[in-house]
TIFIGU-763813 format. One record per atom (N, C-alpha, C): residue number from 1; residue in three letters; x, y, z. Coordinates in pm, whole numbers. Each point is the difference from the previous one (the first is absolute). Layout:
N
{NUM, ala, {X, Y, Z}}
...
end
This chain:
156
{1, unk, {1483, 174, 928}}
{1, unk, {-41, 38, 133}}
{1, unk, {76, -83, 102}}
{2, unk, {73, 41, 118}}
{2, unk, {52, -85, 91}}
{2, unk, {-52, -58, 54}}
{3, unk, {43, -111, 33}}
{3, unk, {-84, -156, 95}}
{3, unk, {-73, -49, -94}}
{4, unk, {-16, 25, -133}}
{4, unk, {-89, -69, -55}}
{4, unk, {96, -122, -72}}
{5, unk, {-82, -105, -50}}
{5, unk, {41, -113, -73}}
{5, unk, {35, 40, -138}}
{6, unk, {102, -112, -70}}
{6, unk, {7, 38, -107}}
{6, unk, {-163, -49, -97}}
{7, unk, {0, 109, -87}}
{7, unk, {-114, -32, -70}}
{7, unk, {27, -140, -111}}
{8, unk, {-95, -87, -8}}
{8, unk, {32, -130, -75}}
{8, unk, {28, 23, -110}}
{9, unk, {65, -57, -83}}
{9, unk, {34, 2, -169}}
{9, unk, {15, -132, -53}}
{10, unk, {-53, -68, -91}}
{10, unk, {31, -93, -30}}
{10, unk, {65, 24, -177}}
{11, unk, {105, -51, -39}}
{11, unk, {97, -10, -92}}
{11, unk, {15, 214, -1}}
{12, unk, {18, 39, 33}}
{12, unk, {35, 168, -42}}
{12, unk, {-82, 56, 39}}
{13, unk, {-175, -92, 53}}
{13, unk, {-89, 91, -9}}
{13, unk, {-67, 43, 121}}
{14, unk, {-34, 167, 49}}
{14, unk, {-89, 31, 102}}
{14, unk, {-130, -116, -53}}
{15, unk, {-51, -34, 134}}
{15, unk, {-112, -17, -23}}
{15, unk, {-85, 80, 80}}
{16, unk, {-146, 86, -50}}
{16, unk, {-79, 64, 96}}
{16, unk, {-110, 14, 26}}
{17, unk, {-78, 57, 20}}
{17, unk, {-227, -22, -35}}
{17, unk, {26, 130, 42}}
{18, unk, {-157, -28, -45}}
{18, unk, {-105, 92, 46}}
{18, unk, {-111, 23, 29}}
{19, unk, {-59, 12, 73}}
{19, unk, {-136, 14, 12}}
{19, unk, {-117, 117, -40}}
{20, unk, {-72, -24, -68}}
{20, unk, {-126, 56, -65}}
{20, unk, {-93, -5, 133}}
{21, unk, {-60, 78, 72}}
{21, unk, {-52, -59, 76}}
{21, unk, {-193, 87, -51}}
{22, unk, {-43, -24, -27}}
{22, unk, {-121, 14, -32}}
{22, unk, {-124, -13, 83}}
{23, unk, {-72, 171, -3}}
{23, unk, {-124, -32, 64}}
{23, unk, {-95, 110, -91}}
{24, unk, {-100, -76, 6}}
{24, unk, {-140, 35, -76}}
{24, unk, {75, 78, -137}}
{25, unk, {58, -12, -75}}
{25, unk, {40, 8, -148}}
{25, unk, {83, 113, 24}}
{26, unk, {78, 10, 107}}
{26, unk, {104, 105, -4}}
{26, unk, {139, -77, 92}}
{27, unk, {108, 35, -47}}
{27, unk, {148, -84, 51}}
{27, unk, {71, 76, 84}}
{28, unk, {46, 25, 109}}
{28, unk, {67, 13, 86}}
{28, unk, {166, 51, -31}}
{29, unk, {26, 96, -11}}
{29, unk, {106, 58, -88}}
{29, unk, {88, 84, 157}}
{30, unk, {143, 13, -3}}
{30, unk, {58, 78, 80}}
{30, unk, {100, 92, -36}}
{31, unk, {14, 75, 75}}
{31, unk, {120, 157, -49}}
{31, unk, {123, -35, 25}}
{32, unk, {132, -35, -43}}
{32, unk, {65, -28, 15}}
{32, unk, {95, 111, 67}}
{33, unk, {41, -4, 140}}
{33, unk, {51, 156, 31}}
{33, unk, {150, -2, -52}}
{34, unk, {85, -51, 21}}
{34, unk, {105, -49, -128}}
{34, unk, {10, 123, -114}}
{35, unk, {-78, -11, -116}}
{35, unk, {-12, 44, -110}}
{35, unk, {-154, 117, -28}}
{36, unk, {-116, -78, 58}}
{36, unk, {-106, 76, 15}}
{36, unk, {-136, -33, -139}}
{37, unk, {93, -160, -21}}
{37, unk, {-85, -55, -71}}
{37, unk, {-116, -50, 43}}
{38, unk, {-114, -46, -70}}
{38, unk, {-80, -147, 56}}
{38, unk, {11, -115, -69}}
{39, unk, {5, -95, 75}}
{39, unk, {4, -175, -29}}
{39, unk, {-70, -47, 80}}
{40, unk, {16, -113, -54}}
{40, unk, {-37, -130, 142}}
{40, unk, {55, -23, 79}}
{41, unk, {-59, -65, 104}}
{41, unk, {113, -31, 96}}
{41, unk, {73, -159, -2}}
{42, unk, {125, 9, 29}}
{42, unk, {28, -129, -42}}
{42, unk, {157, 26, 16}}
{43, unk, {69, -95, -65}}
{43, unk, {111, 29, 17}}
{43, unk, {71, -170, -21}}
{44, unk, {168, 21, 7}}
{44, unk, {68, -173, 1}}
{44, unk, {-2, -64, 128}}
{45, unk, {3, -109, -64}}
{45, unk, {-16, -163, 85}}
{45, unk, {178, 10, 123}}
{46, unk, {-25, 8, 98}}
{46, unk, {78, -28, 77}}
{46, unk, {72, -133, 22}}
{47, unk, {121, -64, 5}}
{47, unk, {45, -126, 0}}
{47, unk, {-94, -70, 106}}
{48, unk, {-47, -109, -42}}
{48, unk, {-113, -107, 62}}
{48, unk, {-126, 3, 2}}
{49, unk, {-11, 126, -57}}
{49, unk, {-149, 21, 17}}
{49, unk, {-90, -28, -131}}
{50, unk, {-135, -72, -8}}
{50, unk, {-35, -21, -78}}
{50, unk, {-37, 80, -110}}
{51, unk, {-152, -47, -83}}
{51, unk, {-18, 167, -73}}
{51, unk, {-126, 44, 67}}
{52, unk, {-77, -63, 57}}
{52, unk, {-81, 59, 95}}
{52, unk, {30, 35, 156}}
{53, unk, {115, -22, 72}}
{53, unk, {57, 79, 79}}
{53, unk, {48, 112, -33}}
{54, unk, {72, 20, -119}}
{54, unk, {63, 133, -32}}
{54, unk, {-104, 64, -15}}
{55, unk, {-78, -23, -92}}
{55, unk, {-155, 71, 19}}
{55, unk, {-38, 53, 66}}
{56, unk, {-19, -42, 90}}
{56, unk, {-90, 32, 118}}
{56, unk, {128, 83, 59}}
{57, unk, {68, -49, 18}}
{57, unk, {95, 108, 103}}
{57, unk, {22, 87, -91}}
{58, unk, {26, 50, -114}}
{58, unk, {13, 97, -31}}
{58, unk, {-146, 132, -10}}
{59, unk, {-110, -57, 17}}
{59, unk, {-84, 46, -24}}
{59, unk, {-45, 72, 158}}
{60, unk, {24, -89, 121}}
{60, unk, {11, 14, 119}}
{60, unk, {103, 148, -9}}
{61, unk, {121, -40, -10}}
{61, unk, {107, 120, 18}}
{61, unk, {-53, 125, -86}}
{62, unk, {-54, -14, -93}}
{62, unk, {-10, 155, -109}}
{62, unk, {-157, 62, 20}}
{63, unk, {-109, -95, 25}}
{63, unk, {-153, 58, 14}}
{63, unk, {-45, -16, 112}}
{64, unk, {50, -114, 87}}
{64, unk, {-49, -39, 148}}
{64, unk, {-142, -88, 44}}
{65, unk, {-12, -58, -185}}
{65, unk, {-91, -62, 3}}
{65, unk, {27, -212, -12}}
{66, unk, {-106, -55, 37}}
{66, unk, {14, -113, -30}}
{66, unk, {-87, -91, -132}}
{67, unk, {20, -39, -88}}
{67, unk, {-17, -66, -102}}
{67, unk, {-47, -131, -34}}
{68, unk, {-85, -38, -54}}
{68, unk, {-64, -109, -70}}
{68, unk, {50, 26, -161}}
{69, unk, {71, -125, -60}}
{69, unk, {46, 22, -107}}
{69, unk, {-156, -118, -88}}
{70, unk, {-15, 65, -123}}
{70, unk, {-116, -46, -74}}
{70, unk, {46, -82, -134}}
{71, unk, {150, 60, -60}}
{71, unk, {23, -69, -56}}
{71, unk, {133, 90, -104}}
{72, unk, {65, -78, -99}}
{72, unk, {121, 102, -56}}
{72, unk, {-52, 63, -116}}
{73, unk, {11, 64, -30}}
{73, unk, {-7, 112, -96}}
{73, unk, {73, 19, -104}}
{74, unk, {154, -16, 41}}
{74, unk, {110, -4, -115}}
{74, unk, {69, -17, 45}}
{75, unk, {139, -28, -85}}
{75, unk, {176, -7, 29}}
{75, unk, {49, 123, -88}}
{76, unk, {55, 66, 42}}
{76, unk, {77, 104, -47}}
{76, unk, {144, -30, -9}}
{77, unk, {47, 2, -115}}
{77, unk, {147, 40, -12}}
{77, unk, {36, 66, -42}}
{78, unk, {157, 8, 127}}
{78, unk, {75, 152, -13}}
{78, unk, {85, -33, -62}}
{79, unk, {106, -43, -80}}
{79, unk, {93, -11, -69}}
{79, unk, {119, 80, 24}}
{80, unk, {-52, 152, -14}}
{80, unk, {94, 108, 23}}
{80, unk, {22, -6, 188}}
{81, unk, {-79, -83, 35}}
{81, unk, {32, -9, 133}}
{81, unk, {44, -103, 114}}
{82, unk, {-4, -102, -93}}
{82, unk, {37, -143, 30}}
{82, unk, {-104, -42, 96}}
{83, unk, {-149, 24, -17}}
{83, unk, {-104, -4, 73}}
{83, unk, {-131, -30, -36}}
{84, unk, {-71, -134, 36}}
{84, unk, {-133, -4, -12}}
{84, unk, {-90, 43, 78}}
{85, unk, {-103, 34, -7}}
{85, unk, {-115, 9, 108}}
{85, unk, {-119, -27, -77}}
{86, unk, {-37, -107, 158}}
{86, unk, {-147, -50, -18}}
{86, unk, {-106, 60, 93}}
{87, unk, {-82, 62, -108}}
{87, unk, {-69, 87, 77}}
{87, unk, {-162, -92, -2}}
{88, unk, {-87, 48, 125}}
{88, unk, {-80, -95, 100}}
{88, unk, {-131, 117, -36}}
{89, unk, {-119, -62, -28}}
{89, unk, {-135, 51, 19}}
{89, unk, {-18, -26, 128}}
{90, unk, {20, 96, 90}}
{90, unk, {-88, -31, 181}}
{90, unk, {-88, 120, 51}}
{91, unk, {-71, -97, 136}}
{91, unk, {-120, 66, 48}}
{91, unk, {110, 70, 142}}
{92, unk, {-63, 108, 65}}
{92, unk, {-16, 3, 147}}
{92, unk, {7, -114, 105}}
{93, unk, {66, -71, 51}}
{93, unk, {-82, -103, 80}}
{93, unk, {-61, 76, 180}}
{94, unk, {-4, 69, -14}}
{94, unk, {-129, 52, 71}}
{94, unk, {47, 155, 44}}
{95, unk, {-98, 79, 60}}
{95, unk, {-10, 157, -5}}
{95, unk, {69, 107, 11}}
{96, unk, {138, -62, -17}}
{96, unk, {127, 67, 131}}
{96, unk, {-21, 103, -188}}
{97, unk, {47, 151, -6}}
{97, unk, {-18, 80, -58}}
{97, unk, {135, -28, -36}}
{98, unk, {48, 32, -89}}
{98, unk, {147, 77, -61}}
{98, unk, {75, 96, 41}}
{99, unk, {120, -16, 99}}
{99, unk, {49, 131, -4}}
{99, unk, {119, 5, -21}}
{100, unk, {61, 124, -6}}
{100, unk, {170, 42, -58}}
{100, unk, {79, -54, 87}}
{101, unk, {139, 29, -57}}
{101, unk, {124, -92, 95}}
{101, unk, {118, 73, -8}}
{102, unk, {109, -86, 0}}
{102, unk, {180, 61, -18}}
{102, unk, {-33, 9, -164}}
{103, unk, {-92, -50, -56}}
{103, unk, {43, -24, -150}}
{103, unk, {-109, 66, -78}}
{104, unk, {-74, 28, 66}}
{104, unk, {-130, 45, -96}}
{104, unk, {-103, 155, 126}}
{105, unk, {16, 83, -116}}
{105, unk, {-54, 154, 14}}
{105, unk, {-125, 2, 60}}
{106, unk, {-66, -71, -91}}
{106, unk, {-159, -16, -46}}
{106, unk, {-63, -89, -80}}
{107, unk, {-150, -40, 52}}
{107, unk, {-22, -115, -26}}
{107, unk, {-190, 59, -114}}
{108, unk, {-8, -82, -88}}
{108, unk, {-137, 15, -34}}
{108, unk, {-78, -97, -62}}
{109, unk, {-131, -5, -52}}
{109, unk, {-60, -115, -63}}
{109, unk, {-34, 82, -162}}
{110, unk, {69, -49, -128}}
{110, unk, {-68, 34, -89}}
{110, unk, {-60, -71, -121}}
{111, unk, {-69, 1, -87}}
{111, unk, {-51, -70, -85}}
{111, unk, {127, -9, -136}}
{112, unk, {-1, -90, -57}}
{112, unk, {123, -58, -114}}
{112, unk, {-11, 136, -89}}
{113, unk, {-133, 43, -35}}
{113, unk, {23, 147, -93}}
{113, unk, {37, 139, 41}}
{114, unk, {-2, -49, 163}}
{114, unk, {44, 144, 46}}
{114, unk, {109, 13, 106}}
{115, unk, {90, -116, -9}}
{115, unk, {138, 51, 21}}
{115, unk, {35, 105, 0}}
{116, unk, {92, 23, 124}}
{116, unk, {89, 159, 2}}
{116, unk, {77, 6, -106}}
{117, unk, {2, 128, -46}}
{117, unk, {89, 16, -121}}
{117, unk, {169, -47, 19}}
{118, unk, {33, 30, 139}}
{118, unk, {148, -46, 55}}
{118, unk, {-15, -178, 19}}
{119, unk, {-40, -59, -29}}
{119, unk, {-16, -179, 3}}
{119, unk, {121, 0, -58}}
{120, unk, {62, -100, 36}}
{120, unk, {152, -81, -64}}
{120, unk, {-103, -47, -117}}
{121, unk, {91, 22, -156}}
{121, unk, {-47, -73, -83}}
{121, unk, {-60, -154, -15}}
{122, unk, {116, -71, 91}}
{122, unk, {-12, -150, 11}}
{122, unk, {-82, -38, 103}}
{123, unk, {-62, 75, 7}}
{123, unk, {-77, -13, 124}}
{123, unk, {-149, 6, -15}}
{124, unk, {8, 142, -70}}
{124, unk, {-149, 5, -117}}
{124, unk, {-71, -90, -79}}
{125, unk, {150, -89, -54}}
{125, unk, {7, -90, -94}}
{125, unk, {-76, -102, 78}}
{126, unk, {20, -34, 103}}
{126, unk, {-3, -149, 89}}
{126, unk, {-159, 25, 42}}
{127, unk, {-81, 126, 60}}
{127, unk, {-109, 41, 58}}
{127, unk, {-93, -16, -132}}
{128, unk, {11, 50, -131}}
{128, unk, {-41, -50, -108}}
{128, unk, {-32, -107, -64}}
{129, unk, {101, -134, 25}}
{129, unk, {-18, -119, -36}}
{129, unk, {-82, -48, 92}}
{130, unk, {30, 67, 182}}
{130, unk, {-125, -101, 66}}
{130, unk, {-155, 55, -77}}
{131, unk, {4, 141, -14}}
{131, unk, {-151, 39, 9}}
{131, unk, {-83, -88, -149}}
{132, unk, {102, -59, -86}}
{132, unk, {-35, -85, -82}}
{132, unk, {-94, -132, 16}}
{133, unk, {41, -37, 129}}
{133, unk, {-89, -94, 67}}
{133, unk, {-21, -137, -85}}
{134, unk, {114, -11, -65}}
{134, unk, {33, -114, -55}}
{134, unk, {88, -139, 109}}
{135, unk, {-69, -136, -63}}
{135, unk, {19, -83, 105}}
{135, unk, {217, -45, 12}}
{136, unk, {-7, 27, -103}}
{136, unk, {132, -82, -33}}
{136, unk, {68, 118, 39}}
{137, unk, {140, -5, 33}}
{137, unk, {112, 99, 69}}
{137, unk, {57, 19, -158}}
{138, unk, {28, 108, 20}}
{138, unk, {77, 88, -141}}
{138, unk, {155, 36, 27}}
{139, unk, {55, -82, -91}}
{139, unk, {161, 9, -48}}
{139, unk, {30, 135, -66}}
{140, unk, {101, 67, 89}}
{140, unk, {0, 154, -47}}
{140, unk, {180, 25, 37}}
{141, unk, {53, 22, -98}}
{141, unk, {185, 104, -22}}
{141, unk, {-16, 124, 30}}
{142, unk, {41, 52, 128}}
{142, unk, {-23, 134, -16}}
{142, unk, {120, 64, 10}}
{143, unk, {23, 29, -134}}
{143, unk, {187, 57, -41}}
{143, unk, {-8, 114, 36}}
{144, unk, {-56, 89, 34}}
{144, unk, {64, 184, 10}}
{144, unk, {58, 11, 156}}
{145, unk, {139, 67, -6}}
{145, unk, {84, 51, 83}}
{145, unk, {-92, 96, 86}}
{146, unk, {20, -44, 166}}
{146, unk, {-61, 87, 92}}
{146, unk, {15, 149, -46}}
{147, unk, {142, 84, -58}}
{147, unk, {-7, 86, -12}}
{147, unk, {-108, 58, -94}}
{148, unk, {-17, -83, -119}}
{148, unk, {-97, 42, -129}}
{148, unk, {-111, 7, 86}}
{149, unk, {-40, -114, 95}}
{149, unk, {-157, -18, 72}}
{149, unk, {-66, 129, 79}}
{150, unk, {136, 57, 35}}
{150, unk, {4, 88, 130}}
{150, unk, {39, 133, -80}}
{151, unk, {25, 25, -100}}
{151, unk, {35, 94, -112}}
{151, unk, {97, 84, 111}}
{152, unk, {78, -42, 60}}
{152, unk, {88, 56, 74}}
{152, unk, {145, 79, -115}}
{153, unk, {58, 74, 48}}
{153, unk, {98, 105, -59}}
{153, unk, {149, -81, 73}}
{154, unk, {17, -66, -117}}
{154, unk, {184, -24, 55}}
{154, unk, {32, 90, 117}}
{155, unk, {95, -57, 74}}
{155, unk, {67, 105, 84}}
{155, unk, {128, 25, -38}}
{156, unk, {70, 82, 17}}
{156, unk, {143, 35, -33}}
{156, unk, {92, -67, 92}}
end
């Protein structure tokens, strides 16, 4: 995107989060207008910025909401992507609603078993381990190629 910073990498690697943002046993999921997936919102660490600034600003830019982070959830690695992400169990920090942007269609609240069938795999994956509600953050490789995730058709 222009004017933006380069995103941080340390030795090869994106680094990025995400936020889970959770209310009353259902997670906060968005349409990605892009592709027409749902994920989280989130995204990479901009040069200088911490991992709870990127956070928050990314969550600001894609839902329009502001965030209380509760605690991590997991590290994901991308391998095939030269990319980790640490994704964040968070609350609302107060009433402002969710809404769409340059980056996102549509916004909704759903429960971990009833994900949209269009959820990014790795994404499903990540909303799953929070609804586990286990204290310790979970170490997770997540090897499949966006295309396999996205069961997208080569292009010619």
């Amino acid at each position: 995107m222009a004017g933006k910073k380069s995103s941080a990498t340390t030795r090869g690697f994106r680094i990025a989060c995400s936020a889970l943002i959770e209310r009353g046993g259902e997670y906060l999921m968005a349409r990605r207008r892009d592709i027409g997936w749902w994920n989280l919102p989130g995204g990479g660490l901009e040069g200088g910025e911490t991992v709870e600034q990127g956070l928050a600003r990314e969550t600001r830019e894609e839902v329009g909401v502001e965030i209380r982070v509760i605690r991590l959830v997991g590290v994901y690695s991308k391998p095939q992507k030269n990319e980790v992400v640490l994704t964040f169990l968070c609350k609302l920090a107060d009433d402002t609603p969710p809404t769409t942007s340059d980056e996102v269609s549509e916004v909704g609240w759903f429960r971990a078993d009833a994900l949209p069938e269009q959820t990014l795999p790795k994404h499903r994956q990540r909303v799953l381990d929070a609804a586990l509600g286990q204290p310790e953050a979970i170490l997770r490789a997540q090897t499949t190629a966006t295309e396999d995730d996205q069961r997208l058709i080569p292009r010619e």
